[in-house]
PABA-72563 format. One line per 2 residues: their letters; for each residue x, y, z of C-alpha. Coordinates in nm, 4 decimals, decimal comma, padded with zeros to 6 digits. Example, Ala and Ser with C-alpha at 12.3 -4.5 7.8 and 13.67 -1.06 7.14 Angstrom:
2
as	01,2300:-00,4500:00,7800; 01,3670:-00,1060:00,7140 $
***
This chain:
46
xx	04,3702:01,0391:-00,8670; 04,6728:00,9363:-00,6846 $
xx	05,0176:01,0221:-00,7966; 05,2129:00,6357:-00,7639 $
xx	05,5698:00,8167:-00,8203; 05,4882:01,0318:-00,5506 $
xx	05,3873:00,7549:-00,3140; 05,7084:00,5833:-00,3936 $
xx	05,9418:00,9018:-00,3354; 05,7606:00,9424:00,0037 $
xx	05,8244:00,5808:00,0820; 06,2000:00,5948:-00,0223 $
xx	06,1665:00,8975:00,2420; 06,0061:00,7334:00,5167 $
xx	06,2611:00,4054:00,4759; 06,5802:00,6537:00,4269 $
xx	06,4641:00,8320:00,7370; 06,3550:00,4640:00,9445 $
xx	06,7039:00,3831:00,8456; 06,8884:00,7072:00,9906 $
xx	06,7188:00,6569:01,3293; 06,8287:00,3209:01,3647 $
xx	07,1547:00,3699:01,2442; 07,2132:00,6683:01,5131 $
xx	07,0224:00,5208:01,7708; 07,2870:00,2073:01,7406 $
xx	07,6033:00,4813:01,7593; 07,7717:00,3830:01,4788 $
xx	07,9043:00,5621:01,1657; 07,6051:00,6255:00,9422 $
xx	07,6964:00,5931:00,5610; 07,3318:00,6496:00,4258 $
xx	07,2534:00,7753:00,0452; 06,9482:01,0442:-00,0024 $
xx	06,7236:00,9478:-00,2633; 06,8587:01,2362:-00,4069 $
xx	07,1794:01,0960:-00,4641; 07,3932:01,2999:-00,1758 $
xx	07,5791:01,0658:00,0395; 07,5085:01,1548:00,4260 $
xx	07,8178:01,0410:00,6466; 07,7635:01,0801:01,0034 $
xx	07,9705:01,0083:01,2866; 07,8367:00,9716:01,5778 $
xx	07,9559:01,0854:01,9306; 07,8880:00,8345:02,2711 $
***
């Protein structure tokens, strides 16, 4: 039996995460929000 909340937390993951690397890999000041609910601010050095 498959657990659909589950799936859906470890999608909000995976698209959270997908999100961070582009952000970085752009250089830019990340403002992302954890599915959690902790904001993750991130500036980035070039």
């Amino acid at each position: 039996m498959v657990n659909s909340r589950a799936l859906d937390e470890r999608r909000q993951v995976f698209v959270w995460i997908g999100r961070c690397v582009a952000a970085l890999s752009q250089g830019r000041l990340v403002q992302l929000r954890w599915p959690g609910g902790e904001a993750i601010i991130k500036q980035t050095q070039r």
